[in-house]
C-alpha positions as CSV (number, residue, x, y, z in Angstrom):
1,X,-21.6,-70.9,-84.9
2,X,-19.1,-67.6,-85.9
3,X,-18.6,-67.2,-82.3
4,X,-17.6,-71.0,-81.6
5,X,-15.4,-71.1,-84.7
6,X,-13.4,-68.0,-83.9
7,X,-12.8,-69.4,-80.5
8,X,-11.7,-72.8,-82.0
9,X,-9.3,-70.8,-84.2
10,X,-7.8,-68.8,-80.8
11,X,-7.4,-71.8,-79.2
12,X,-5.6,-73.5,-82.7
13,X,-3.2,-70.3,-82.4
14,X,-2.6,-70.8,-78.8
15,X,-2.0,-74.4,-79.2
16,X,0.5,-74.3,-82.0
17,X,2.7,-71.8,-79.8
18,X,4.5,-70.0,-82.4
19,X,5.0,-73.3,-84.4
20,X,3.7,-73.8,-87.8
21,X,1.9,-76.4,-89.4
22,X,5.4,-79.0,-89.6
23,X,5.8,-78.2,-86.3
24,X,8.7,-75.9,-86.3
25,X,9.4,-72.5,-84.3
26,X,8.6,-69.6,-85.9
27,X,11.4,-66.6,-85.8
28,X,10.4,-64.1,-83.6
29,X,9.7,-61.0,-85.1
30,X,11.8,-59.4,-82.2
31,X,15.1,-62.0,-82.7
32,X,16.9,-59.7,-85.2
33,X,16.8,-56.8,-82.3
34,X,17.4,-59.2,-79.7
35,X,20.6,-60.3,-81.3
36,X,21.4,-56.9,-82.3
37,X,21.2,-55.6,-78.4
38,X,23.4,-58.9,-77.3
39,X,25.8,-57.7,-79.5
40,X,25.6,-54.3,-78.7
41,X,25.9,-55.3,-74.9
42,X,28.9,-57.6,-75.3
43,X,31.1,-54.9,-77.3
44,X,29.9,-52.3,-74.9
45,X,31.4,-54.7,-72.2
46,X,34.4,-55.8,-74.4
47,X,34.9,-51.7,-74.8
48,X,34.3,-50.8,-70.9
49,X,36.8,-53.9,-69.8
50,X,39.4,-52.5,-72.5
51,X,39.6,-49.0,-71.1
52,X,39.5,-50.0,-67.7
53,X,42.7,-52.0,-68.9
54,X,44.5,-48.6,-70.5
55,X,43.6,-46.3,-67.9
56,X,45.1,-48.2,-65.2
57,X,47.9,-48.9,-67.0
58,X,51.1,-47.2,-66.4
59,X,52.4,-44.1,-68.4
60,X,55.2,-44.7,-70.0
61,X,58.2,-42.5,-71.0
62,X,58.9,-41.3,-74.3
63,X,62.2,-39.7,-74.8
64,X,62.2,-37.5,-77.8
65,X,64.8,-36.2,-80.6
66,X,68.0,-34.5,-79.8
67,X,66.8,-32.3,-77.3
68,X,65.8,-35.3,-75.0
69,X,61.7,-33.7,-74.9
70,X,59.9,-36.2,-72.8
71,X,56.2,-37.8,-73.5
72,X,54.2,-39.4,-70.7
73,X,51.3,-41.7,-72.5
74,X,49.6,-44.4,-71.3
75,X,51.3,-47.9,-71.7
76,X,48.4,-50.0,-72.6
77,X,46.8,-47.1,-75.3
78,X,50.0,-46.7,-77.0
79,X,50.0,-50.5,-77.2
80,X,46.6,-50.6,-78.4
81,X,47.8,-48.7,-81.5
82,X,51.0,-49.8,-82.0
83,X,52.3,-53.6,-82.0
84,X,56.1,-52.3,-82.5
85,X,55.6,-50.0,-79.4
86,X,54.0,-52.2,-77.3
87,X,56.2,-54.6,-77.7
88,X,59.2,-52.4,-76.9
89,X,56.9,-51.6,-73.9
90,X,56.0,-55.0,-72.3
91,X,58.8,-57.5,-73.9
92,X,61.9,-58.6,-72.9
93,X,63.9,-55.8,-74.2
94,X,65.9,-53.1,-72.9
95,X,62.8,-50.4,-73.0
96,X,61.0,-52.1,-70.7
97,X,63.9,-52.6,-68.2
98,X,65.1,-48.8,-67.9
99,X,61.6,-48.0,-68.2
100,X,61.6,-45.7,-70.9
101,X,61.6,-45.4,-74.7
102,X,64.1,-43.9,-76.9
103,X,62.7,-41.7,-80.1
104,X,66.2,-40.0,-81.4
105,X,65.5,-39.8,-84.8
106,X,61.8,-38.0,-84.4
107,X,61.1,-34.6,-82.9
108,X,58.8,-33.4,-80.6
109,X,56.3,-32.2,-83.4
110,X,55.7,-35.7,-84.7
111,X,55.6,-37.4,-81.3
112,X,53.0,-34.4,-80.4
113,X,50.7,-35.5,-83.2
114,X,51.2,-39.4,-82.2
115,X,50.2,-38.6,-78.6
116,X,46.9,-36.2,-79.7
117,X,46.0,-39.3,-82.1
118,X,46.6,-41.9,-79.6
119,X,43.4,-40.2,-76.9
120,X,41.5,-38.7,-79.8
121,X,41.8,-40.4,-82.4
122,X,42.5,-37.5,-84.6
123,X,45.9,-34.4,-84.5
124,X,45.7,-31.2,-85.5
125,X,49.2,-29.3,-86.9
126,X,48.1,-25.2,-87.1
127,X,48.8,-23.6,-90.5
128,X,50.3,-20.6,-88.1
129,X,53.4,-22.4,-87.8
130,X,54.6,-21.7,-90.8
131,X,56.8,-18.5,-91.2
132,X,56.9,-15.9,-93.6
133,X,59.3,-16.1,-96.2
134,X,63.0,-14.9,-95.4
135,X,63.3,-10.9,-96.5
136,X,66.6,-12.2,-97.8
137,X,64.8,-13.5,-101.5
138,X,63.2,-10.3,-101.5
139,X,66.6,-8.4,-101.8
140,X,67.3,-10.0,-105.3
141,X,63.6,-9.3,-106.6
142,X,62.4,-6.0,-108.3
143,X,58.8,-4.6,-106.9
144,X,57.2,-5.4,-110.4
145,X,58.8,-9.3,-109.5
146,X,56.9,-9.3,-106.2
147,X,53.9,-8.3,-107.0
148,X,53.4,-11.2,-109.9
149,X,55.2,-13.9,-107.3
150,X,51.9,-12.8,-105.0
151,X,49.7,-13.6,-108.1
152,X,47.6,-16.6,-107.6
153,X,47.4,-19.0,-110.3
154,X,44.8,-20.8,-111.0
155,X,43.1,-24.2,-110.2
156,X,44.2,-26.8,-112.7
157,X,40.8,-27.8,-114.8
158,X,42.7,-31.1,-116.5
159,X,41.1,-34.3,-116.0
160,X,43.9,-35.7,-113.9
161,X,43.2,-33.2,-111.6
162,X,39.6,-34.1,-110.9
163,X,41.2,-37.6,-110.3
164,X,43.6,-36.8,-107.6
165,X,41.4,-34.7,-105.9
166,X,38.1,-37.5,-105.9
167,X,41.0,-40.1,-105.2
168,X,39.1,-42.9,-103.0
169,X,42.5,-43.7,-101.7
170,X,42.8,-40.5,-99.8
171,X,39.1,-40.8,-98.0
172,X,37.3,-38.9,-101.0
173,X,33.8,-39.7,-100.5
174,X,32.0,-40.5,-104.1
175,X,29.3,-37.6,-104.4
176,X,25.8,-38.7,-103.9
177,X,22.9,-38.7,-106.4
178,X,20.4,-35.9,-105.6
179,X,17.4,-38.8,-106.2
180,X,17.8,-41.9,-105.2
181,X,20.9,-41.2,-103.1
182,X,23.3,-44.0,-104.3
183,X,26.7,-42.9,-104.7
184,X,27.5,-42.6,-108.9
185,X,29.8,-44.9,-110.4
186,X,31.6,-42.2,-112.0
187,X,32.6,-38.5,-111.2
188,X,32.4,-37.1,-114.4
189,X,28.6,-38.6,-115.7
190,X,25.6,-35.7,-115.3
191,X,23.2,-39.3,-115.5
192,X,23.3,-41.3,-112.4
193,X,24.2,-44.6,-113.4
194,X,22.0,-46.2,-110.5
195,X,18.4,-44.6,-111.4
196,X,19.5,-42.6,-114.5
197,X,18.4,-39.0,-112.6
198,X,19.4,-36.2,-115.4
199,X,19.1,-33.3,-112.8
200,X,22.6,-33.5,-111.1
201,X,25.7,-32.1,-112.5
202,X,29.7,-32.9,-111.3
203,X,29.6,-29.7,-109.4
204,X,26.9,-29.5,-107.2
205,X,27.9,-32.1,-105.2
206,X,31.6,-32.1,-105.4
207,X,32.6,-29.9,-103.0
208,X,36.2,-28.5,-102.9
209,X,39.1,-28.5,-100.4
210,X,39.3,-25.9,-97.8
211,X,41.5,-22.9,-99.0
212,X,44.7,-23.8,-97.0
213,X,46.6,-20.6,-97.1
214,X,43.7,-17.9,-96.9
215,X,46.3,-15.0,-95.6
216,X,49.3,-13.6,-97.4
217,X,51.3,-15.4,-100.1
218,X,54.4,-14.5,-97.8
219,X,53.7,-17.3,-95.8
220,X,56.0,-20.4,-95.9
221,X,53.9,-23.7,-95.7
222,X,56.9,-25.7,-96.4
223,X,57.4,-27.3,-92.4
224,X,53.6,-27.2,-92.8
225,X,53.4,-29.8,-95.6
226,X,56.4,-31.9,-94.0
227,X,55.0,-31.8,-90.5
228,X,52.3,-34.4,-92.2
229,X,54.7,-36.2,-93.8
230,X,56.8,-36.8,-90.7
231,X,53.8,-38.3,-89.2
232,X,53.3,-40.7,-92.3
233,X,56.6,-41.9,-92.2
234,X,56.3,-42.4,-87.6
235,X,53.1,-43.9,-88.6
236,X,54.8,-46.3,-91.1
237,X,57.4,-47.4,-88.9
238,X,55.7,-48.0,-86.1
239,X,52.6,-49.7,-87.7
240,X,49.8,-47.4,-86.5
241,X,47.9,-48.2,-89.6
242,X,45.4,-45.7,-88.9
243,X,47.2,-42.7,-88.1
244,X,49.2,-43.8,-91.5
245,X,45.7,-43.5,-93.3
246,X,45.1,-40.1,-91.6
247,X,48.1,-38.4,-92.1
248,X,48.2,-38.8,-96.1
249,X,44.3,-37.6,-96.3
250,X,45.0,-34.5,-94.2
251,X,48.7,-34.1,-96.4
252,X,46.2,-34.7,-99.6
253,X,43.7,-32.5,-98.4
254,X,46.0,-29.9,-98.0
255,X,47.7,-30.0,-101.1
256,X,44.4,-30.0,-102.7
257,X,43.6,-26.9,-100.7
258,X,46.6,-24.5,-101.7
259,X,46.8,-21.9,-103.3
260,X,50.0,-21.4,-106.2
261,X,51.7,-18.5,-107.0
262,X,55.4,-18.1,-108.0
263,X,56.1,-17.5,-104.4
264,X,54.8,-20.4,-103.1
265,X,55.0,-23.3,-105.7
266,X,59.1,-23.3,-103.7
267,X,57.0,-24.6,-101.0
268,X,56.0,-27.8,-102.9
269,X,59.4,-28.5,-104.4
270,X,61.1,-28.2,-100.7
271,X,58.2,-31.0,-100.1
272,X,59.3,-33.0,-102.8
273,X,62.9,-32.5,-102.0
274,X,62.4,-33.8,-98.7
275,X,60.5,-37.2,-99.4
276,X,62.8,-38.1,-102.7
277,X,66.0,-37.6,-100.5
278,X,64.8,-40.3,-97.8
279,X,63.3,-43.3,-97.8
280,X,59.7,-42.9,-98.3
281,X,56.9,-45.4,-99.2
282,X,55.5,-45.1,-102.7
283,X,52.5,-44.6,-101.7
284,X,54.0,-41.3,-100.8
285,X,55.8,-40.6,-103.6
286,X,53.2,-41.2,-106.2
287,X,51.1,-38.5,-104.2
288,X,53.5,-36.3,-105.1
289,X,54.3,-37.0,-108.6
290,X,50.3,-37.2,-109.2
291,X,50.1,-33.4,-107.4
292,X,52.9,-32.6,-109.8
293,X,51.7,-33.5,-112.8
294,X,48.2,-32.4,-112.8
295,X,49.3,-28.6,-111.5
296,X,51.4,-29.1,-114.7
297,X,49.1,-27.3,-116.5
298,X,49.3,-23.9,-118.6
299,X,45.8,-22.8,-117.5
300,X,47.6,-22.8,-114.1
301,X,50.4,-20.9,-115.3
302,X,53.1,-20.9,-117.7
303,X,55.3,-20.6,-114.9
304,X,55.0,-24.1,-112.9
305,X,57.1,-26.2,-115.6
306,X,59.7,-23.9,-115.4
307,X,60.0,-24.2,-111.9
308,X,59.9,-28.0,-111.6
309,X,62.8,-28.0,-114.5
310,X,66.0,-28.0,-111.9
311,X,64.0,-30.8,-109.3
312,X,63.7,-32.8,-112.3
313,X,67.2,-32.6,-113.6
314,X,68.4,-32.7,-109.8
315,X,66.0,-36.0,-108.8
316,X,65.7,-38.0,-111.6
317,X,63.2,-40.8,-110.1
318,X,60.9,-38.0,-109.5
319,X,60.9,-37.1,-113.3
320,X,60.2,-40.7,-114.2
321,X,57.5,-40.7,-111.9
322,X,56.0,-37.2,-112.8
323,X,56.7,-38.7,-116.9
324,X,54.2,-41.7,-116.0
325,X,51.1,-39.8,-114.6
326,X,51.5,-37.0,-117.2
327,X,51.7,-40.1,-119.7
328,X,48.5,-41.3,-117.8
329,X,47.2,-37.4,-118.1
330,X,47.9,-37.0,-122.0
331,X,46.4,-41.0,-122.9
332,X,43.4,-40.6,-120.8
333,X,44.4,-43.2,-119.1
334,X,42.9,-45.0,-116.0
335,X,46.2,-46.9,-114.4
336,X,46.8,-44.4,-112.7
C-alpha cells in the first residue's frame, strides 16, 4: 500500500504541472536568472550595436586654442558624451559644414584630458608638470627664510577638516564596519550604528589621501591644481556630466593630498585667484572656501592666516565665503 500511494502522489505531482492547488503556475525557481540573463543579453546587444555605431563613425576635427593644435576623435563617442558637441557635430550649423570644430578659448591640455576621458573613461594630468619655483623669490629670502618656507606644516586635526575630506559629494566612500559590514551613519562614532560593534575606531578604516607632492617643496603645483580646474569648467560647458564629476574628485583628492609649507601655501592662493577672477560654478568655489577654512588652523601653522590676509582684502566674495564655513567650523554646524 506505501508503494501504491507514493506512486499516486508522483503521478498527483506530475499531473498538477507546476500548478498548485487553485490552479495557478508556480514561479520557476530559475525565472529570476532567466530574466537576469535576458537582460544581460539585450544590454550586451544594446552595447555591441552602440560601439559598432562610434567606431564607424567619422573622426572629427577639433581645432584647439591659439596655437590652432588639432584633435581627431571619433564623431559618434564625443557625441555619446556630450549633447552640446554632438550637436555642433551632426546639426545644421556651421561645424558640421566646414567639417571641423572650433575650441579658441581652451588649450591643448584640457582638450588632452577630454579626449583620454572620452576612450577611457578616466585622464590622467602628471604632477611632473609642474615647475620648480622661479630662483627669482629666492633672491629676496635669507637661508634661515628658506629653510622654514621648506618646513611642512601640519595636517589640520579640526572637525571641518574630517568633513571636507569624507565629503560624499566628492566620491568619499563612508568607511565600512569591521562586523557586519554596513557602512556607519556617521564618521566620527567608534559604535556602529547598524549592529552596535565597539571594536572599530574612525581611523582604521579611514584611509587618507595620497601624498601629492612627495619630492621637494620647490616644486610649483599651481598649473597642477588649475589643469583640473580647466577640465571642470570644459566639462561644465560642454555638459559632460561625468567628466564634471571626475574632475572635482581628482582636484579634491589632490588638495586633500598636499602638503603646506610657507612655500607652497602660494600655490593654493594662485588656485583661488584663478577661479574667483572668472566665472566658476559654486560648486567650485565653495570647494575652495571649505579647503580654506579648515587649513585655517594654528595647529597647521600660525603662518596660513597671514598668508590668506591680502586674497581676502583683494577678493572680497572669497572672504564671505571663507567667513561662512569658518562660521560653520566654530558653531559645529552641519549646513555646510
Amino acid at each position: 500500500m506505501a508503494t501504491c500511494k507514493h506512486s499516486e502522489k508522483k503521478e498527483q505531482e506530475h499531473d498538477s504541472s507546476g500548478k498548485n492547488d487553485a490552479g495557478i503556475m508556480k514561479p520557476s525557481p530559475y525565472q529570476g536568472y532567466v530574466e537576469k540573463t535576458s537582460v544581460s543579453i539585450l544590454r550586451y546587444h544594446m552595447l555591441t550595436k552602440m560601439t559598432n555605431r562610434i567606431i564607424k563613425s567619422q573622426p572629427f576635427k577639433f581645432v584647439v586654442g591659439e596655437t590652432k593644435e588639432e584633435f581627431f576623435l571619433h564623431s559618434g563617442l564625443v557625441a555619446s558624451k556630450s549633447e552640446a558637441l554632438g550637436k555642433m557635430i551632426n546639426g545644421p550649423f556651421i561645424e558640421r559644414q566646414q567639417g571641423y570644430v572650433v575650441l579658441e578659448n581652451d588649450d591643448a591640455r584640457t582638450v588632452a584630458a577630454f579626449a583620454e576621458f572620452v576612450y577611457t573613461g578616466d585622464y590622467q594630468i602628471a604632477s611632473e608638470m609642474s615647475p620648480r619655483s622661479s630662483k627669482k623669490k629666492k633672491i629676496h629670502q635669507r637661508t634661515d627664510d628658506i629653510g622654514q618656507s621648506c618646513y611642512i606644516w601640519d595636517k589640520p586635526q579640526n572637525e571641518h577638516w574630517e568633513k571636507f575630506i569624507q565629503s560624499n559629494e566628492y566620491g568619499f566612500q563612508r568607511p565600512m564596519c569591521t562586523d557586519c559590514g554596513l557602512e556607519t551613519a556617521l564618521f566620527d562614532r567608534i559604535v556602529c550604528d547598524t549592529c552596535g560593534y565597539r571594536g572599530r575606531t574612525r581611523y582604521t578604516t579611514v584611509l587618507p589621501a595620497p601624498v601629492l607632492n612627495t619630492g621637494s617643496m620647490e616644486t610649483d603645483f599651481t598649473e597642477f591644481f588649475i589643469a583640473h580646474v580647466k577640465v571642470f569648467l570644459f566639462a561644465d560647458c560642454y555638459g559632460v556630466t561625468e567628466l564634471l564629476e571626475l574632475s572635482i574628485r581628482k582636484l579634491h583628492q589632490a588638495l586633500c593630498g598636499f602638503r603646506l609649507s610657507k612655500a607652497r601655501v602660494g600655490d593654493v592662493l594662485a588656485l583661488v585667484r584663478f577661479c574667483y577672477e572668472r566665472p566658476c560654478p559654486d560648486r567650485l568655489k565653495n570647494l575652495l572656501a571649505s579647503y580654506s577654512a579648515a587649513i585655517m588652523d594654528v595647529e597647521v601653522s600660525r603662518d596660513v592666516a597671514k598668508s590668506f590676509q591680502e586674497l581676502l582684502k583683494e577678493r572680497e566674495d572669497f572672504g564671505a565665503d571663507v567667513a561662512w564655513f569658518l562660521a560653520c567650523r566654530l558653531t559645529g554646524s552641519t549646513e555646510c
